[in-house]
LUMMARRO-802733 format. One line per 8 residues: number of its first residue (from 1); for each residue x, y, z of N, C-alpha, C. Coordinates in steps of 0.001 Angstrom, whole numbers, plus 500000, padded with zeros to 6 digits. Last residue first. Example, Ala and Ser with C-alpha at 12.3 -4.5 7.8 and 13.67 -1.06 7.14 Angstrom:
2) 512850:497750:507080:513670:498940:507140:512900:500030:507870 ~ 513190:494310:507800:512300:495500:507800:513200:496700:507800 $
***
This chain:
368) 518668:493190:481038:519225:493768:479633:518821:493134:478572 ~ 516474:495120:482914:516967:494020:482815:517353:493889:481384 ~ 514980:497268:483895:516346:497082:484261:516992:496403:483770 ~ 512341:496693:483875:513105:497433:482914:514499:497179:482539 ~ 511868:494918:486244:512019:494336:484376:512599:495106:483451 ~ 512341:496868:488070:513246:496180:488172:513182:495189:486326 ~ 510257:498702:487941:511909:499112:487208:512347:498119:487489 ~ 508217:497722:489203:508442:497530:488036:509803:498013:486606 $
360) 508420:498883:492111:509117:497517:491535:509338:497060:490044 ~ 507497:501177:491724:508739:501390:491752:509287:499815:491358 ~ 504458:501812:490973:504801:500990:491370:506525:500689:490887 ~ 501633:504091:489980:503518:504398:490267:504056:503015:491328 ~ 499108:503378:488234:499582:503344:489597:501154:503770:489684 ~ 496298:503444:486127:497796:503498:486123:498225:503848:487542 ~ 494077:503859:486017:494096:502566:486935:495594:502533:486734 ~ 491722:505560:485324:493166:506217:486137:493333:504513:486862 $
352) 489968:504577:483799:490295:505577:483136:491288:506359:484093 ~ 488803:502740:485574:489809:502155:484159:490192:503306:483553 ~ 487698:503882:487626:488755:502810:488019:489788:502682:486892 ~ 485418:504582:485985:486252:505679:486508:487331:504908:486712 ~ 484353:502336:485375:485192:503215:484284:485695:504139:485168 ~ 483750:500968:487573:484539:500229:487197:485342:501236:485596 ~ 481563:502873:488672:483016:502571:489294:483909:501968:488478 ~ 479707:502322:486491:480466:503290:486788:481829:503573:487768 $
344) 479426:499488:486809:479450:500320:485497:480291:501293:485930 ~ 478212:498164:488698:479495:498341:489210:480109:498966:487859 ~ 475882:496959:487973:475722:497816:489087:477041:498747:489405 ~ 475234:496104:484925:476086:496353:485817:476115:496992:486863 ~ 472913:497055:483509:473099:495294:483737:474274:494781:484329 ~ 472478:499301:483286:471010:498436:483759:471660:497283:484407 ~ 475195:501528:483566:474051:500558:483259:473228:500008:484368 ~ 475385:505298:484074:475214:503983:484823:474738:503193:483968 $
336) 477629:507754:482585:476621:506888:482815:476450:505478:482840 ~ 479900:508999:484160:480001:508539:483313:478770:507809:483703 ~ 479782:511372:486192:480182:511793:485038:479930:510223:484201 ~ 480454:511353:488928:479180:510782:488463:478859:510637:487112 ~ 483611:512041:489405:482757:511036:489954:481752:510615:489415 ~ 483091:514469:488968:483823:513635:487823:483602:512458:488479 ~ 481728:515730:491355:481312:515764:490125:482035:514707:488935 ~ 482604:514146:494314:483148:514979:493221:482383:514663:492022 $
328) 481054:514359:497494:481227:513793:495512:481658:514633:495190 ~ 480200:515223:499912:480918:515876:498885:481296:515414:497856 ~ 478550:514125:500836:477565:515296:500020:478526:515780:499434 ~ 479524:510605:500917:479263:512335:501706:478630:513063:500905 ~ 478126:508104:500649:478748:508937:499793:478612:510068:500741 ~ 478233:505778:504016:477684:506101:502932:478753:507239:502162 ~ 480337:505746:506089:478478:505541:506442:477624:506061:505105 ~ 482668:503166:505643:482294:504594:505448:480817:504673:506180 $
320) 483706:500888:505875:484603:501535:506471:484102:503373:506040 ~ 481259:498897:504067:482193:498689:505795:482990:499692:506574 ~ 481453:500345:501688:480369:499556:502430:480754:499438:504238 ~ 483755:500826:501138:482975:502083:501543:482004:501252:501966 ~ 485422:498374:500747:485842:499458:501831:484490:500135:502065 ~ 483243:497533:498732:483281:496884:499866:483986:497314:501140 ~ 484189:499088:496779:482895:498945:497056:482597:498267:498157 ~ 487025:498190:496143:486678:499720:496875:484986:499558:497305 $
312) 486676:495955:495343:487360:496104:496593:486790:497174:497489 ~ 485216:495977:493438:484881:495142:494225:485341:495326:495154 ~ 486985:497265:491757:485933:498087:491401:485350:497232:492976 ~ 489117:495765:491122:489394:497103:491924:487762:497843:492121 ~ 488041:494154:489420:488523:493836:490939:488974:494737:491949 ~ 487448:495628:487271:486437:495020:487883:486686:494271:489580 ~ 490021:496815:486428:488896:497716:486894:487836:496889:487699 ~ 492531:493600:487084:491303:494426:486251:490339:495498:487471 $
304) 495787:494302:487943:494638:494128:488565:493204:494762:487736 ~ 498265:492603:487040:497600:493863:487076:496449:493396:487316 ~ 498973:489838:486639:499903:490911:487693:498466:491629:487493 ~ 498333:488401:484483:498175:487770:485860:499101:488397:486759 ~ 498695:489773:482118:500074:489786:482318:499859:488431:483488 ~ 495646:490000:481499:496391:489177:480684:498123:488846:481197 ~ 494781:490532:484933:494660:491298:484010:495574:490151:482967 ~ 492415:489804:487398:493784:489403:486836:493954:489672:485665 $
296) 489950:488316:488201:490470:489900:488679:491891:490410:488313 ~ 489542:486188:487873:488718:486925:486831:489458:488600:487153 ~ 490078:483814:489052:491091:484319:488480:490775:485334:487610 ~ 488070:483301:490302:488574:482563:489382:489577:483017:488846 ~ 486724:484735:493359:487413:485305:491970:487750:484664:490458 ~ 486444:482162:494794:485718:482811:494215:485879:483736:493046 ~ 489554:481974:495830:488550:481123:494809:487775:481543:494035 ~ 491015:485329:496047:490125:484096:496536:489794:483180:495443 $
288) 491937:487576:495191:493036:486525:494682:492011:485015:495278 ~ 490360:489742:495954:491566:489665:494339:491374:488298:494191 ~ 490091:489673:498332:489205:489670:497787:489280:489230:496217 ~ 492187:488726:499992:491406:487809:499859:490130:487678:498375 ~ 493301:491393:499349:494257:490247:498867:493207:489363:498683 ~ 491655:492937:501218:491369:493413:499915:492242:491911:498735 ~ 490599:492884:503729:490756:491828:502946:491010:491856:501680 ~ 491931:494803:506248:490694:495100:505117:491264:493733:504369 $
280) 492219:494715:509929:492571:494573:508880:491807:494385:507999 ~ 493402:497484:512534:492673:496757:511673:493102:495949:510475 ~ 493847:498318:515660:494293:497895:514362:493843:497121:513731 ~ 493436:499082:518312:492460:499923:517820:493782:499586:515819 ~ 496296:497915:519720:494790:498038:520023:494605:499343:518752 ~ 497773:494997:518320:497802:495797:518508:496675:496630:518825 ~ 497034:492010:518592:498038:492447:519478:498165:493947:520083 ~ 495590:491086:516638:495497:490891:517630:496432:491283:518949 $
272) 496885:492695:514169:495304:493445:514534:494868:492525:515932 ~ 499077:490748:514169:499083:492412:514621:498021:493129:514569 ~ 498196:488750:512911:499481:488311:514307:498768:490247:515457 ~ 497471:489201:510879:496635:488362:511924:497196:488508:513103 ~ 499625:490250:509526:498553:491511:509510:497411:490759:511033 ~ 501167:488211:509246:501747:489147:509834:500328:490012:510223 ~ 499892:486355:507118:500064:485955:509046:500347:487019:510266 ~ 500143:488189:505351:498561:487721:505914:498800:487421:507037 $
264) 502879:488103:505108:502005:489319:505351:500949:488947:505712 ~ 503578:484953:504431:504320:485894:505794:503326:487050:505887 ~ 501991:485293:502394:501457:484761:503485:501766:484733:504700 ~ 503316:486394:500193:501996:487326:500555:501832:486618:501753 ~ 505795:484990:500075:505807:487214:500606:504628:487281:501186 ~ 505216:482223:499315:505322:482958:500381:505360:484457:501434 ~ 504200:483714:496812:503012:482744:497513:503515:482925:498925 ~ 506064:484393:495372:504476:485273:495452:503976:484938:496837 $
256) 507873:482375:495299:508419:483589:496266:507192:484065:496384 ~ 506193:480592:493298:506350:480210:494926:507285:481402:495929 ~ 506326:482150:490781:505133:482023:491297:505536:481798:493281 ~ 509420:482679:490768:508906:483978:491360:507149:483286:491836 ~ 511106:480036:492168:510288:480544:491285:509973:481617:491624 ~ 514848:479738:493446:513460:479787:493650:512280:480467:492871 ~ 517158:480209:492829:516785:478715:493360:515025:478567:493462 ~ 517366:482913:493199:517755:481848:491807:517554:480561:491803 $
248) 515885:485513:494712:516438:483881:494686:516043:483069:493772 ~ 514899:487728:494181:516103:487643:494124:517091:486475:494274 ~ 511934:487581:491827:512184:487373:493104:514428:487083:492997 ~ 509676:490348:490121:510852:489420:490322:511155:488871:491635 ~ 507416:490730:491384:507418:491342:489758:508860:490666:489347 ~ 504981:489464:493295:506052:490184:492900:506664:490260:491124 ~ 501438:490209:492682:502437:489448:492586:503917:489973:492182 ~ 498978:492038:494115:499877:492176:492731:501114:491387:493652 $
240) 497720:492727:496712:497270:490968:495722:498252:491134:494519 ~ 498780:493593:499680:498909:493967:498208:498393:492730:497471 ~ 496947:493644:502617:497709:493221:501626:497926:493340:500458 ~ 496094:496394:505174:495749:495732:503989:497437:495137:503225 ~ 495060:497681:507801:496113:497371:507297:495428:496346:505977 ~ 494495:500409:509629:493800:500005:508973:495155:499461:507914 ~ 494630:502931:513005:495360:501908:511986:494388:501097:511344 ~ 494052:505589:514334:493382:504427:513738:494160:503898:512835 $
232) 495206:507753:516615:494947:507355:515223:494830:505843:514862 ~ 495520:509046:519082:493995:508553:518447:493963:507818:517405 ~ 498070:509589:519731:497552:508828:520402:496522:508214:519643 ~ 500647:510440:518089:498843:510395:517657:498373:509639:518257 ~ 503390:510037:518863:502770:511610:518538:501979:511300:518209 ~ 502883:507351:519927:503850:508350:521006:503329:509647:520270 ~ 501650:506067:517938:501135:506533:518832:501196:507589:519964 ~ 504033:505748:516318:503258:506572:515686:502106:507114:516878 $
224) 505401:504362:517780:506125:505200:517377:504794:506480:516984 ~ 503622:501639:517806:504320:502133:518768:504315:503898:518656 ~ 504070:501302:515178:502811:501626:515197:503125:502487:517017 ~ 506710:501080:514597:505923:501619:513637:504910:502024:514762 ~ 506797:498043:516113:507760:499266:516538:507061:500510:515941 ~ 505015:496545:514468:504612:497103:516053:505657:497770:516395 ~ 506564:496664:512196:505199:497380:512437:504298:497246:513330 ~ 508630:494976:513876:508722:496268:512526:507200:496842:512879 $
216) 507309:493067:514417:508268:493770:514891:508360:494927:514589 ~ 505812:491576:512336:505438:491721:513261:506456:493131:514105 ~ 508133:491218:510375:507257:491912:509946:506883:492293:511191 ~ 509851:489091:511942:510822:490484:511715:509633:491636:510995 ~ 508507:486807:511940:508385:487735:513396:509095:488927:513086 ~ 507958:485855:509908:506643:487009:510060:507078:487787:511784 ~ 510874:487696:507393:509932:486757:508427:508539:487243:508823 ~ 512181:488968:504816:511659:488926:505920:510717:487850:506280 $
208) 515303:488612:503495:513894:488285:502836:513157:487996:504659 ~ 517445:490725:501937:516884:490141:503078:515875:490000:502502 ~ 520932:491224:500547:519405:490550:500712:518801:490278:501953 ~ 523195:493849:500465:522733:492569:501023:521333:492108:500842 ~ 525869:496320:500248:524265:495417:500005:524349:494287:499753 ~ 529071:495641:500746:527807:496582:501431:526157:496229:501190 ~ 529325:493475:498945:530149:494203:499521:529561:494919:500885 ~ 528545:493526:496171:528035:492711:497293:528272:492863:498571 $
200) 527120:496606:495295:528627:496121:496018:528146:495321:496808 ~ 525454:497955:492455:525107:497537:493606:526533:496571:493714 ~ 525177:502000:492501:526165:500755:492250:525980:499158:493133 ~ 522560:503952:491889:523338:503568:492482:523812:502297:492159 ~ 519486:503836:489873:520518:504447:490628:521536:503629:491105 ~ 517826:501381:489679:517548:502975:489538:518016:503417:490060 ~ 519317:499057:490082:517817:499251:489112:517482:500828:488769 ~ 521624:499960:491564:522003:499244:490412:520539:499460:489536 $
192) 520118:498319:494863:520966:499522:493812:521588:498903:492940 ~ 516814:497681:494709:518396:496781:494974:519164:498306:494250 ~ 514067:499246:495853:515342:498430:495178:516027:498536:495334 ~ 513469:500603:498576:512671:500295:497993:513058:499153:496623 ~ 516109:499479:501291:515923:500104:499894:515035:500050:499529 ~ 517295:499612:504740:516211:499246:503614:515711:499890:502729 ~ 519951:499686:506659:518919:500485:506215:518350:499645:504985 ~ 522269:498068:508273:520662:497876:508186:519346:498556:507250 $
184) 524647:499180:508174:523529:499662:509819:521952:499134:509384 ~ 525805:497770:506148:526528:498739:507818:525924:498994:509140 ~ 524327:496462:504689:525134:495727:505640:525077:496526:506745 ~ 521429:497912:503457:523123:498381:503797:523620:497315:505060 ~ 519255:495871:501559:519789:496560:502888:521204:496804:502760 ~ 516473:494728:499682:518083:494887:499482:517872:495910:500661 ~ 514135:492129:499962:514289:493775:500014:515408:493796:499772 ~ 510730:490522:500212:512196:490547:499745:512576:492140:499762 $
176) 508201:491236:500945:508738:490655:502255:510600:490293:501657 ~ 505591:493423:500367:506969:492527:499482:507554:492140:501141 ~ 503128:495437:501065:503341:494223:499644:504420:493513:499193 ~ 500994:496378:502613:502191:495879:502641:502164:494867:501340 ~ 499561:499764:503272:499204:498050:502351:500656:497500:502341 ~ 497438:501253:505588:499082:500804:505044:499108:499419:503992 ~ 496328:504371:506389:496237:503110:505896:497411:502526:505529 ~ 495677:505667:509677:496838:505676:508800:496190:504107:507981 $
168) 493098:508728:510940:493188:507611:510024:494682:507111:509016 ~ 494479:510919:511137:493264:510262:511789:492957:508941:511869 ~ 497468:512416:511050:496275:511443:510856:495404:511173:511698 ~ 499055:514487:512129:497824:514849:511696:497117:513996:511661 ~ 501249:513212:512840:501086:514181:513806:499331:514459:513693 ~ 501967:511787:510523:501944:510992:511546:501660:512192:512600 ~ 502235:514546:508527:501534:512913:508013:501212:512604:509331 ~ 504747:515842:509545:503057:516373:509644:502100:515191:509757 $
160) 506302:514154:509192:506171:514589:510837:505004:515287:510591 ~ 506421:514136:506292:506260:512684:506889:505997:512936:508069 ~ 507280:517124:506082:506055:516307:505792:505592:515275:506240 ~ 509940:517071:506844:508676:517870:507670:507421:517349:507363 ~ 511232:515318:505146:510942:514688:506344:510150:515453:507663 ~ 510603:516951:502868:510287:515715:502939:509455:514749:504473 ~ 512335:518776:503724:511139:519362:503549:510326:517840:503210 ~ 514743:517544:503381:514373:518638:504314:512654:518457:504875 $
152) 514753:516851:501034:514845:515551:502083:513873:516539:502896 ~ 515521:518711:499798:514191:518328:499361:514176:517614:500509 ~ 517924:519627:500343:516864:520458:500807:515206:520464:500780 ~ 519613:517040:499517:519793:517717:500958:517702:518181:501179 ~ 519265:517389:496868:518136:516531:497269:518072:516744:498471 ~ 520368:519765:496243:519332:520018:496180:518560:518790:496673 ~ 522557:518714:497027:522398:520207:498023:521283:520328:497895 ~ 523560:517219:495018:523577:516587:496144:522799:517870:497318 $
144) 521658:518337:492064:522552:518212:493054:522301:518126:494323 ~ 519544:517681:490858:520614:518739:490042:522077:518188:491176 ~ 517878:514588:490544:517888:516128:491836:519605:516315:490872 ~ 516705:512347:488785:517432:512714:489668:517385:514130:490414 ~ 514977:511636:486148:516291:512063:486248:517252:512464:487499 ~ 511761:512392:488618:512735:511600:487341:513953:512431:486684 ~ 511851:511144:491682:512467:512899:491114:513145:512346:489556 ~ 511483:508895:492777:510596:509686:492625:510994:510942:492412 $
136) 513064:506643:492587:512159:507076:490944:510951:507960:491902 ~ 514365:506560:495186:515377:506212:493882:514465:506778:492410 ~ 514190:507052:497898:513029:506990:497364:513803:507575:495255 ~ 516891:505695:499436:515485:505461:499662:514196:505933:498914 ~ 519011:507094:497373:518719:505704:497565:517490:504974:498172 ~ 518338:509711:495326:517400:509261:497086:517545:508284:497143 ~ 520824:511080:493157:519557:509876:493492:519095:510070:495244 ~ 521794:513577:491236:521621:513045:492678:520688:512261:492734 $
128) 523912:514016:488414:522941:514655:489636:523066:513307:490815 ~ 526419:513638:487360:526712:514194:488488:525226:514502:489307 ~ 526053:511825:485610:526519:513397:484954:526061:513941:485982 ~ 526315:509547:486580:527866:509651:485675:527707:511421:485550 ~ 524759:510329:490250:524857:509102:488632:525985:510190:487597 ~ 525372:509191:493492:525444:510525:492429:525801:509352:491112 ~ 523297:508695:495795:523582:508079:494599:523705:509209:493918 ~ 523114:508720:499190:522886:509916:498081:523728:508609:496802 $
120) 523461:508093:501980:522757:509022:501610:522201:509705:500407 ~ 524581:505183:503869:524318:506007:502207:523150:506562:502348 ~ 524032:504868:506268:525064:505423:506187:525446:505631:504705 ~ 520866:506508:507728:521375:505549:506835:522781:506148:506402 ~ 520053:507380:511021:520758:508404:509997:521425:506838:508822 ~ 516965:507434:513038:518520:507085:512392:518718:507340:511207 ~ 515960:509821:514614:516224:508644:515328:517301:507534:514735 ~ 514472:512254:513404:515895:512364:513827:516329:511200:514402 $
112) 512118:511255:512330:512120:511975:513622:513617:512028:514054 ~ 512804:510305:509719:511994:511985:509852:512420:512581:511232 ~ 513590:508159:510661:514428:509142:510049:514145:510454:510142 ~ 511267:506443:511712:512817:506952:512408:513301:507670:511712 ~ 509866:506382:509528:509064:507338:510568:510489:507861:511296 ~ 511539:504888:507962:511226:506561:506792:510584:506929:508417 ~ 511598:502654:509412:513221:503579:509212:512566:505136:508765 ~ 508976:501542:508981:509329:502122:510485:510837:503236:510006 $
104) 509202:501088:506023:507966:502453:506872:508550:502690:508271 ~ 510657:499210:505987:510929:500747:505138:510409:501519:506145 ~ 509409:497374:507169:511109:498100:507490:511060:499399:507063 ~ 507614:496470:506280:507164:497013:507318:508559:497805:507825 ~ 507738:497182:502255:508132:496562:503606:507874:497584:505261 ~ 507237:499202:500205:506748:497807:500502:506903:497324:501827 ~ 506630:502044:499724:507092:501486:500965:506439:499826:500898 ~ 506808:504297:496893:506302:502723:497757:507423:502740:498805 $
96) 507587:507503:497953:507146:506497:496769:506643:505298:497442 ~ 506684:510162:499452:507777:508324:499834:508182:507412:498838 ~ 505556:512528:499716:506250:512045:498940:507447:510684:499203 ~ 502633:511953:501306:503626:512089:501851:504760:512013:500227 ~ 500559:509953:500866:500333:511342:502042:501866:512247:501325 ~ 501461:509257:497567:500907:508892:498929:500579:510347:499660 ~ 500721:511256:495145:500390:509605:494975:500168:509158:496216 ~ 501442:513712:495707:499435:513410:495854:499620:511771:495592 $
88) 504063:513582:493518:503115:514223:494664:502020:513756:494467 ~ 505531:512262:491679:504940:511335:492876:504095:512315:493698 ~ 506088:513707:489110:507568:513730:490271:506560:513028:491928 ~ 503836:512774:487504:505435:512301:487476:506491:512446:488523 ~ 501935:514750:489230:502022:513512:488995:503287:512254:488478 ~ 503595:517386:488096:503317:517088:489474:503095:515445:490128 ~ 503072:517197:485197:504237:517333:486353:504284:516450:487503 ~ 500272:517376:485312:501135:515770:484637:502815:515973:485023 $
80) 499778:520050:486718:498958:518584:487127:500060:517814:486286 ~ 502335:522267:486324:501646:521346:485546:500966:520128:486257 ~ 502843:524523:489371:503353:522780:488634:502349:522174:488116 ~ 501978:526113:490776:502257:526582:489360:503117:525321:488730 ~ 501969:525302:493391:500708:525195:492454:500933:525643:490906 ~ 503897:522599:493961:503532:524254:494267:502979:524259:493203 ~ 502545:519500:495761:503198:519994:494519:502596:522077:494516 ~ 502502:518086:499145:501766:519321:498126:503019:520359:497408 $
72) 502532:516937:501518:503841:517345:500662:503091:517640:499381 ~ 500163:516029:502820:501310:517128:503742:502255:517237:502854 ~ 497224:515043:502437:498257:515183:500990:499306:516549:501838 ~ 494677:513049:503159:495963:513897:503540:496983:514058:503369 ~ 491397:512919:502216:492432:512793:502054:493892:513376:502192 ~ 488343:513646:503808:489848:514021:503462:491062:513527:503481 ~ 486257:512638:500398:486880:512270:501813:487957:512961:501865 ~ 484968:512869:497892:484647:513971:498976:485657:513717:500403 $
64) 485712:510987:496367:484125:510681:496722:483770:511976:497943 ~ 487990:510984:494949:486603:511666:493993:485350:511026:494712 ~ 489548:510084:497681:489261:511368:496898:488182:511473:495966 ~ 488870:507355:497936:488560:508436:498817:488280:509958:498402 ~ 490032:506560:495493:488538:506603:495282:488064:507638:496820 ~ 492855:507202:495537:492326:507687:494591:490859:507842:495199 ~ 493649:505714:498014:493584:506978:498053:492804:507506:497005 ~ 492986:502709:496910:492172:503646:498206:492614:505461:498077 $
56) 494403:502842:494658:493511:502620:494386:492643:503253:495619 ~ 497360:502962:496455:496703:504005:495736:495806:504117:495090 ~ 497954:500129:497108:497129:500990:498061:497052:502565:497501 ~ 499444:499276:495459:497777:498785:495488:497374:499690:496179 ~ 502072:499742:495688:501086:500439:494427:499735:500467:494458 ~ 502618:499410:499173:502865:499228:497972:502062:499866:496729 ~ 502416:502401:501303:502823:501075:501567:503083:501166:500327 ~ 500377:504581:502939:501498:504496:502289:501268:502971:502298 $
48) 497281:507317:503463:498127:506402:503098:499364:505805:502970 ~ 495736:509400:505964:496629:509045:505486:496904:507199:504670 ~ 492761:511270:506223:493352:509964:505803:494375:509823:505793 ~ 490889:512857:508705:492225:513152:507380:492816:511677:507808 ~ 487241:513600:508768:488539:512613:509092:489775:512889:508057 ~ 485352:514282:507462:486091:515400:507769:487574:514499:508535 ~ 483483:512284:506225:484202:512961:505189:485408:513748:505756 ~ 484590:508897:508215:483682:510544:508035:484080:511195:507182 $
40) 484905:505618:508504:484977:506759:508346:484023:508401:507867 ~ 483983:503709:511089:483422:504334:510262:484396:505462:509897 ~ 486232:500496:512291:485344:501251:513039:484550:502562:511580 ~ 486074:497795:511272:486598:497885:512623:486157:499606:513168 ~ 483681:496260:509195:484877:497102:509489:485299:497380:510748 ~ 482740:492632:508872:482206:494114:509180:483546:495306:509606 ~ 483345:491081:506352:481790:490814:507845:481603:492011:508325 ~ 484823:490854:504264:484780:491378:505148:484121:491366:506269 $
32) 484034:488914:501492:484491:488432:502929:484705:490056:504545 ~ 481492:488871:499704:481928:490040:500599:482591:488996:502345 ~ 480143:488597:496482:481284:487911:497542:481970:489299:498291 ~ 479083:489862:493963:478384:490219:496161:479016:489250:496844 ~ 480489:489208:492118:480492:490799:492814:479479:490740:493969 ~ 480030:486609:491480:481164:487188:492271:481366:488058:492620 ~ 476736:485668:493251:477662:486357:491720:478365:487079:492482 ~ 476698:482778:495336:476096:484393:495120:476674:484446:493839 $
24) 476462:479800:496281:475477:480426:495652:475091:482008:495079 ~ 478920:480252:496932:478584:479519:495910:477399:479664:495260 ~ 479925:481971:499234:480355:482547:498070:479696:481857:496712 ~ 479236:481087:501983:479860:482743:501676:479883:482665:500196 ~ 478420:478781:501822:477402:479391:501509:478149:480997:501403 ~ 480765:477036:501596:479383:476816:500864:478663:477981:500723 ~ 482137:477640:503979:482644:477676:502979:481002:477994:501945 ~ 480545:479728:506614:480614:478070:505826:480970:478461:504265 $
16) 480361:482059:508015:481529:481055:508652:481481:479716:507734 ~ 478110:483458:506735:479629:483870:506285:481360:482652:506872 ~ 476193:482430:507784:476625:482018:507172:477923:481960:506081 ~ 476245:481934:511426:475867:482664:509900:476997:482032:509539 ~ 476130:479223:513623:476849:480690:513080:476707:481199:511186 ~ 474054:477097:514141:474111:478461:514292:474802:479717:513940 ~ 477054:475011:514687:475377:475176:514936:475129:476537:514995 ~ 479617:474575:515446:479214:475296:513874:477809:475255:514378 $
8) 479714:473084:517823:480179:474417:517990:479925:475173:516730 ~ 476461:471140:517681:477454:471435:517718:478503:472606:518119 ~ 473408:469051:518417:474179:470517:518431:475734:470441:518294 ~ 472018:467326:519483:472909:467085:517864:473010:468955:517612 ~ 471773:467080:521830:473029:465928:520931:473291:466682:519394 ~ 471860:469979:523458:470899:469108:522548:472302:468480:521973 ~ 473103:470579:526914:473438:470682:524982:472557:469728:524466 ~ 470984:471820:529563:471730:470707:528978:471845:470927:527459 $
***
């Protein structure tokens, strides 16, 4: 028989009561995660893509020994600050951001010959060549229409390695507004006109996604990705950087923030219950919670301080690793620990590469 004064809260740790997950601790041992969905290994190959945030995970995987899975590799006689300007090693894959669950399913359909966008190419006044889909990742453009042809090429062998090889795919979704080709649908990282191309109300169009057109999308995606990697482990995360503009004039960019990110939170809930062996990391919760005060928020309240990036990643490897491998990277340990910070050293390595390639931010440039 139930004792009366039992309830259905009776008993469940304490991570389930407001009160006690976070009021009595210091904001660096607020750990909403509870526990990861399954361990990574140093010899596992990672893949990344999505928005800017999620190159904070690739970075720290790397200077901790993990394999990170870099299938479009800059040729080695390319200057490191080259190489870094034209986007290699930023994702798996040379993609630039993929905010939307659209992008990512069209860039897997494309690679695999499945659909063909009916703009291909932004030629600018002195004739080179834009990637309407990946618009700032060849600065100044490609010489010519033949040469982005042959980059695509070799692009979309990469993206078929990426999804053939992973072990592990991470994805951070970060925008639910987008610009599309009327004709057949295809999805821009920006509006044309910000970096490249002419924008014709004409042919481009706005969309601002749902959570059933997210859901969709990256269960078609994930679908897709299984048909060639049966094994691979999905691991999904939200971007906490606030859009950087919103395309409706009727509407604040704070309240567009608020909805993008919560269509995605609902979306990521909807699809680690649906989809098998898919996860989700709290990294949004972790940024942007109460608890935070707003301490993880850099003077702009966009950029993300070293100290919130420093909390995140410490809490992936807590949950989603079995400790440092033996392979550290030496520049890794390089900067000495304090007494009175536990999170000293993460938090300078973090601040001494916390610059990210986030394509949305051409859109302020842009602006006259």
């Amino acid at each position: 028989m139930t004792a009366l004064n039992t309830s259905p809260y009776s008993g469940l740790p304490d991570h389930c009561f407001w009160s006690r997950s976070h009021r009595s601790r210091p904001l660096a041992d607020v750990d909403p995660v509870v526990c990861g969905g399954f361990r990574l290994t140093p010899k596992m190959r990672i893949a990344t893509a999505g928005s800017c945030f999620a190159q904070h995970i690739a970075r720290h995987l790397q200077q901790h020994g993990y394999n990170y899975l870099v299938t479009e590799a800059a040729h080695p006689t390319l200057p490191p600050e080259l190489a870094t300007a034209m986007n290699y090693g930023t994702f798996s894959a040379r993609f630039g951001n993929l905010y939307t669950a659209r992008q990512l399913l069209q860039l897997a359909q494309r690679a695999q010959g499945k659909f063909t966008p009916t703009e291909s190419v932004w030629t600018m006044p002195d004739g080179r060549a834009v990637d309407p889909f990946r618009p700032a990742i060849q600065p100044g453009g490609f010489a010519s229409q033949d040469e982005l042809a042959l980059d695509r090429k070799v692009h979309f062998a990469a993206v078929r390695d990426m999804l053939e090889q992973a072990d592990v795919f991470i994805f951070t979704f970060g925008l639910t507004e987008a610009w599309q080709d009327l004709r057949n649908g295809a999805v821009y990282p920006l509006a044309p006109g910000v970096s490249g191309g002419t924008f014709d109300p004409r042919v481009h169009g706005f969309i601002n996604f749902t959570v059933a057109e997210t859901v969709s999308d990256f269960t078609a995606f994930a679908a897709l990705l299984r048909s060639i990697n049966p094994g691979a482990h999905i691991l999904m995360t939200v971007s906490p950087v606030p859009l950087m503009a919103t395309a409706r004039a009727s509407e604040s960019v704070i309240a567009a923030t608020s909805y993008s990110k919560s269509v995605l939170r609902v979306a990521c809930e909807e699809l680690r219950n649906t989809i098998s062996d898919c996860h989700y990391f709290p990294s949004y919760e972790i940024i942007t919670g109460a608890a935070s005060r707003g301490r993880y928020y850099g003077a702009n309240l966009r950029q993300i301080e070293p100290a919130g990036v420093a909390h995140v990643m410490r809490l992936f490897m807590r949950h989603y690793t079995t400790g440092e491998p033996a392979g550290d990277r030496p520049e890794s340990r390089s900067v000495p620990s304090s007494k009175t910070d536990p999170d000293a050293d993460l938090q300078a390595r973090i601040g001494r590469a916390l610059d990210v390639i986030c394509d949305e931010e051409l859109i302020e440039n842009a602006q006259p």
